[in-house]
C-alpha positions as CSV (number, residue, x, y, z in Angstrom):
1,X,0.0,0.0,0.0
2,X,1.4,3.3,-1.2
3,X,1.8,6.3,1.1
4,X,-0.9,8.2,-0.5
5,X,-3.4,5.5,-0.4
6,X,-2.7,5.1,3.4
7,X,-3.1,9.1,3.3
8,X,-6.6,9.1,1.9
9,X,-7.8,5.9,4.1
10,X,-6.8,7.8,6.8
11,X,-8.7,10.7,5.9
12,X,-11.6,9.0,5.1
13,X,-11.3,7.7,8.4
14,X,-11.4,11.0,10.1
15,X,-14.0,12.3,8.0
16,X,-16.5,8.9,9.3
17,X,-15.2,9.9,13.0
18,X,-16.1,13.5,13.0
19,X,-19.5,12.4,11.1
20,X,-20.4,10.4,13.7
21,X,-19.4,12.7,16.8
22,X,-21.7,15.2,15.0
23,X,-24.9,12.8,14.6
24,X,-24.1,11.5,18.3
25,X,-24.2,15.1,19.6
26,X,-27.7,15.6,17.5
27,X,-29.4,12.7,19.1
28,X,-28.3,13.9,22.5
29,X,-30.0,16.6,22.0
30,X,-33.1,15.0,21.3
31,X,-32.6,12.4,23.9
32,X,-31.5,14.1,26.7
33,X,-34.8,16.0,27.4
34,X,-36.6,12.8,26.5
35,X,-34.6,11.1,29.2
36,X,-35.5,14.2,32.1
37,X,-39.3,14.2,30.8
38,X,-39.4,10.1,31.4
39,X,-37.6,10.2,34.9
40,X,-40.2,12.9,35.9
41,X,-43.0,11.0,35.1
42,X,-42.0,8.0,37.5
43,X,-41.5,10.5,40.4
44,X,-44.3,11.4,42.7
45,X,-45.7,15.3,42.8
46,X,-43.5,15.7,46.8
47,X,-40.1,13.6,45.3
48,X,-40.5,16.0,41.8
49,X,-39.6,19.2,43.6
50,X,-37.1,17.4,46.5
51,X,-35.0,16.2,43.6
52,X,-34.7,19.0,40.7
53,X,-31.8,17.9,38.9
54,X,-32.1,16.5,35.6
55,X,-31.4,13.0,35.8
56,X,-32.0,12.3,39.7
57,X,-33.2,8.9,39.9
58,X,-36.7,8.3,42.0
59,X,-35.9,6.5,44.9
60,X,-38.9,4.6,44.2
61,X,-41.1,4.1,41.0
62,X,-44.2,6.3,40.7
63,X,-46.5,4.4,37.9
64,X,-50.0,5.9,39.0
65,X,-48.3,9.4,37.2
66,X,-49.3,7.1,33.8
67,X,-53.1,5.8,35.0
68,X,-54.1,9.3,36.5
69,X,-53.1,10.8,32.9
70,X,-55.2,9.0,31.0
71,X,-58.1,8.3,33.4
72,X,-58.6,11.6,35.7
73,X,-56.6,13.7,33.1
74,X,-59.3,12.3,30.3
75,X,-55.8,11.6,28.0
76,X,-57.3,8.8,26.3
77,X,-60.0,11.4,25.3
78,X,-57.7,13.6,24.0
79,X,-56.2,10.8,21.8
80,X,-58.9,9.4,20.7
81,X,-59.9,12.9,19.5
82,X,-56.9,13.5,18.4
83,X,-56.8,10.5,15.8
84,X,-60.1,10.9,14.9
85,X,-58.9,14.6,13.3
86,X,-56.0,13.3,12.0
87,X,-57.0,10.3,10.0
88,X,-59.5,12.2,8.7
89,X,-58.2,15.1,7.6
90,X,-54.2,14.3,7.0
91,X,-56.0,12.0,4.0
92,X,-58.6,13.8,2.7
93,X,-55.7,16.5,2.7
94,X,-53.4,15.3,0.7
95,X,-56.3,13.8,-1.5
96,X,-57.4,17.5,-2.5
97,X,-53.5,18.3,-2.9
98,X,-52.7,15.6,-5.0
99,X,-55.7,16.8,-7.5
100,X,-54.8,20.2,-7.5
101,X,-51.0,19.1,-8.2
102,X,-52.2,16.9,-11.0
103,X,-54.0,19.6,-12.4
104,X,-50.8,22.1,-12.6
105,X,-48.9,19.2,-13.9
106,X,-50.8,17.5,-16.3
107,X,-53.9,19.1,-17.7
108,X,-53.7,22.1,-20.0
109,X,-54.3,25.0,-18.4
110,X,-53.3,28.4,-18.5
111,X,-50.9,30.2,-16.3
112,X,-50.0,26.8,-14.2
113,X,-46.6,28.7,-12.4
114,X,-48.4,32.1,-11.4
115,X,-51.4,30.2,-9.8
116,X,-48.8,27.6,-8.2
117,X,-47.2,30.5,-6.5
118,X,-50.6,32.0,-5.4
119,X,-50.8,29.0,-3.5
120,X,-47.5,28.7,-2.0
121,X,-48.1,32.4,-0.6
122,X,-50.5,30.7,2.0
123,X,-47.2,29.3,3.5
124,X,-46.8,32.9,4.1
125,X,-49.6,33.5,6.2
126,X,-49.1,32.8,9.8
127,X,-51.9,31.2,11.5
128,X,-51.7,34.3,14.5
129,X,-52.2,37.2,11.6
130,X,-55.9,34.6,11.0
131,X,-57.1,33.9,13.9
132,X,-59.7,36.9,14.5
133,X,-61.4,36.6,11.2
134,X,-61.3,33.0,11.2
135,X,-63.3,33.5,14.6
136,X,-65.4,35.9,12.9
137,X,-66.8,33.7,10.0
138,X,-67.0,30.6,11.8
139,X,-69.3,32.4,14.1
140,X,-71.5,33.5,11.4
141,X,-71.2,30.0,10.0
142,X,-71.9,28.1,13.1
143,X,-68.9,26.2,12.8
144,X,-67.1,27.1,16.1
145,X,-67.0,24.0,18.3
146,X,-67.1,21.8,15.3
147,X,-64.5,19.7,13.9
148,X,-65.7,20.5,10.1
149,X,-64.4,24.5,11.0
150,X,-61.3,22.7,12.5
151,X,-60.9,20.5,8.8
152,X,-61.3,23.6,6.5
153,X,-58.8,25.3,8.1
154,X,-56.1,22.7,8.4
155,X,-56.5,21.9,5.0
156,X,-56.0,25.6,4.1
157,X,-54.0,26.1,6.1
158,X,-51.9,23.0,4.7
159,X,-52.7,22.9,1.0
160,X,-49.7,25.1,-0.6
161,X,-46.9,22.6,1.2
162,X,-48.6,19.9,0.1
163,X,-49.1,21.1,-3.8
164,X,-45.0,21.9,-3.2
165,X,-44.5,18.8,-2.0
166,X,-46.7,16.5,-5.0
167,X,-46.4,18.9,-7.8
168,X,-42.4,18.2,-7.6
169,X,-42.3,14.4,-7.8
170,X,-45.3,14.7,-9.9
171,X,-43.3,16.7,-12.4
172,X,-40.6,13.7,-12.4
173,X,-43.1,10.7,-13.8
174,X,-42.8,10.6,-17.0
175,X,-45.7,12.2,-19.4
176,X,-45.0,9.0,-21.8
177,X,-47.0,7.0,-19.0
178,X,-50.0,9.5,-19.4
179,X,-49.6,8.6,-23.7
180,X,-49.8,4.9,-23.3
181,X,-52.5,5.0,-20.6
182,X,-54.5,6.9,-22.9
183,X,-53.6,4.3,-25.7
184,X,-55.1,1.7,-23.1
185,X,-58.3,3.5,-22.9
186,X,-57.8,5.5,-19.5
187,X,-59.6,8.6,-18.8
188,X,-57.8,11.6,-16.6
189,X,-59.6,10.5,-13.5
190,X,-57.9,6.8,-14.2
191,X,-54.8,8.2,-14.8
192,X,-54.9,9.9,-11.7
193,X,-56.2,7.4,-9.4
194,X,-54.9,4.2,-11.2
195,X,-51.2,5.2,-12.1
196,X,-49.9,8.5,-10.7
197,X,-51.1,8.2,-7.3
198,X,-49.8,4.6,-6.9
199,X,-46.2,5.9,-8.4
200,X,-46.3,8.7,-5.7
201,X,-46.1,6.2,-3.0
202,X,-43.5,7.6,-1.5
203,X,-44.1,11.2,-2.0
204,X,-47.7,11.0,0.0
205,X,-46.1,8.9,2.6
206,X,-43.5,12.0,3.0
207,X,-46.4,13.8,3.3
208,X,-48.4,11.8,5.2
209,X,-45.6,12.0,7.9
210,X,-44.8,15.9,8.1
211,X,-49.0,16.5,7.9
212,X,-50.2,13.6,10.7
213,X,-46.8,15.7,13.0
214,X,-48.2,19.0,12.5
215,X,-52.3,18.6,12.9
216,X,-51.1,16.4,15.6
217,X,-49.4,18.9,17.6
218,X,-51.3,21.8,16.2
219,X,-52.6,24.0,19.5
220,X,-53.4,27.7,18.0
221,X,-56.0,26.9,15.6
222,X,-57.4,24.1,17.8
223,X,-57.9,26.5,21.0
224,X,-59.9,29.0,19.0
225,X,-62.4,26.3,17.0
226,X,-62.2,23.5,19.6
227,X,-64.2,24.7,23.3
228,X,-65.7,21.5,24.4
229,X,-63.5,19.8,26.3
230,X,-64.4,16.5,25.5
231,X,-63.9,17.4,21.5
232,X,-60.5,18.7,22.3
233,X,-57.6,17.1,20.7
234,X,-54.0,16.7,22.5
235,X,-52.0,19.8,22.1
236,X,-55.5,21.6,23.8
237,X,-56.3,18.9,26.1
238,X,-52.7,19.1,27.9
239,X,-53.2,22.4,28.7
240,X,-55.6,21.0,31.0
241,X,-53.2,19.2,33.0
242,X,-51.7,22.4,33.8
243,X,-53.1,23.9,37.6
244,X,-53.5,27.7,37.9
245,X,-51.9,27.5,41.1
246,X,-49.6,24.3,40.7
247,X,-49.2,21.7,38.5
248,X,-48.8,17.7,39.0
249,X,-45.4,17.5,36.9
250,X,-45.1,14.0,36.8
251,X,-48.7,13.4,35.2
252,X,-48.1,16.2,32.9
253,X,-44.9,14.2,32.0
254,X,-46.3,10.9,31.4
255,X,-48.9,12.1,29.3
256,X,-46.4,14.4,27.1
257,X,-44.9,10.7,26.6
258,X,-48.1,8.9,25.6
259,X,-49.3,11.4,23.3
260,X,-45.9,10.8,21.4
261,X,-47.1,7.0,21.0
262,X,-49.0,7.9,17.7
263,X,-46.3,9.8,15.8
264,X,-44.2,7.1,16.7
265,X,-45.6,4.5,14.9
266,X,-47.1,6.5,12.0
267,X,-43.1,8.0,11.3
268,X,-41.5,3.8,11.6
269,X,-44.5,2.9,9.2
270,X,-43.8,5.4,6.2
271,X,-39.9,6.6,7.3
272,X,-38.5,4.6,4.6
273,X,-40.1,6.8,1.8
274,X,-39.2,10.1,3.4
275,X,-35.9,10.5,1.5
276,X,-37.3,9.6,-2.1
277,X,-40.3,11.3,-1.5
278,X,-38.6,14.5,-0.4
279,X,-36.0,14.1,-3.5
280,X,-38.4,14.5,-6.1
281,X,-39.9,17.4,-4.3
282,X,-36.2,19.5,-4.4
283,X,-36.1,18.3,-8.2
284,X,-38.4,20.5,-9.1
């Protein structure tokens, strides 16, 4: 082996190192505070404020913290509610995004880039600069304290990332597919549903991911539509466990854990398509 070969091993070898003291030092920072927030939900309310350092162990394990969440706190409500707007409007979503995507990619019409940017100035909007004349109509409407107000605007709200997001890998499926499914007798509506939807697979699981996270955790929008407290989903229903003159830390803890259960399991189910389906978005 020649000097320079043993020179560039080397190198590479340093380069891995440093790579990998870098991604150590980003999941640290993840993990740490996921570490404090789990060793404060297995402390009881009087050992919580005895032992205020960030990883004192309990002396003894506190479980109840876990069973007064989701029974007294009404957690499981919160949850449940919680799913129920997400699984209905994360798909219905990105259905209505994936048609207007289709639509600035693959049916003639006029000025396709100018109304693609009208819609990616909604990104622009904060959600703060909306709230009183969101408040406003939906009084009008009678759609305060429902969770078809709470829809509308999360798919407004939502609809120029996702056109970003599908009209890219859209644009990278080739428009020879659209010629021979029209050979084979396919109208637009089969093209759509029958071949580019299944080739964006991974493209609507990307999306599936980043829109399920952020409804999810969503709290302004849902504290303004959302009063009931038995329709409130879990961002708004935690602020519950919060006492106006003191607060039981380690149930507010172990439900800040269990309401991460969901997101959890939807990110391991669809992580593998993030990268691809993220890819053809920056393509275009």
């Amino acid at each position: 082996m020649t000097m320079e070969n043993t020179k560039l091993i080397n190198k590479k070898i340093y380069k891995n190192v440093f790579m990998y003291m870098g991604l150590f030092a980003l999941a640290a920072i993840w993990f740490i505070p996921m570490v404090t927030v789990f060793l404060s939900s297995i402390k009881s309310q009087s050992e919580y404020y005895s032992s205020m350092g960030l990883f004192d162990l309990p002396n003894k394990i506190y479980w109840p913290n876990y069973i007064d969440a989701w029974r007294i706190g009404k957690l499981g409500t919160y949850m449940r509610n919680g799913l129920f707007v997400s699984l209905v409007k994360v798909p219905l979503g990105i259905f209505v995004e994936a048609m207007a995507a289709f639509a600035l990619t693959r049916l003639p019409i006029k000025h396709k880039t100018p109304i693609f940017l009208y819609f990616l100035l909604g990104m622009m909007l904060p959600a703060q600069v909306a709230l009183v004349p969101i408040n406003i109509a939906f009084n009008k409407l009678h759609l305060i304290n429902t969770y078809f107000g709470l829809f509308y605007v999360y798919i407004g709200f939502g609809i120029g990332f996702g056109i970003l997001i599908l009209r890219g890998f859209f644009k990278t499926i080739p428009e020879e597919l659209d010629d021979a499914a029209k050979i084979d007798g396919c109208n637009r509506w089969q093209l759509f549903t029958k071949i580019i939807l299944p080739i964006s697979k991974p493209a609507i699981a990307t999306l599936f991911i980043i829109d399920f996270l952020g409804t999810w955790n969503e709290f302004i929008l849902a504290s303004v539509i959302i009063y009931d407290n038995n329709m409130k989903t879990v961002s708004t229903g935690l602020m519950n466990f919060i006492g106006e003159y003191s607060t039981n830390q380690g149930v507010l803890s172990a439900g800040v854990l269990m309401s991460i259960i969901p997101v959890l399991i939807v990110f391991l189910f669809f992580q593998r398509y993030i990268v691809e389906g993220m890819s053809g978005a920056v393509k275009s």
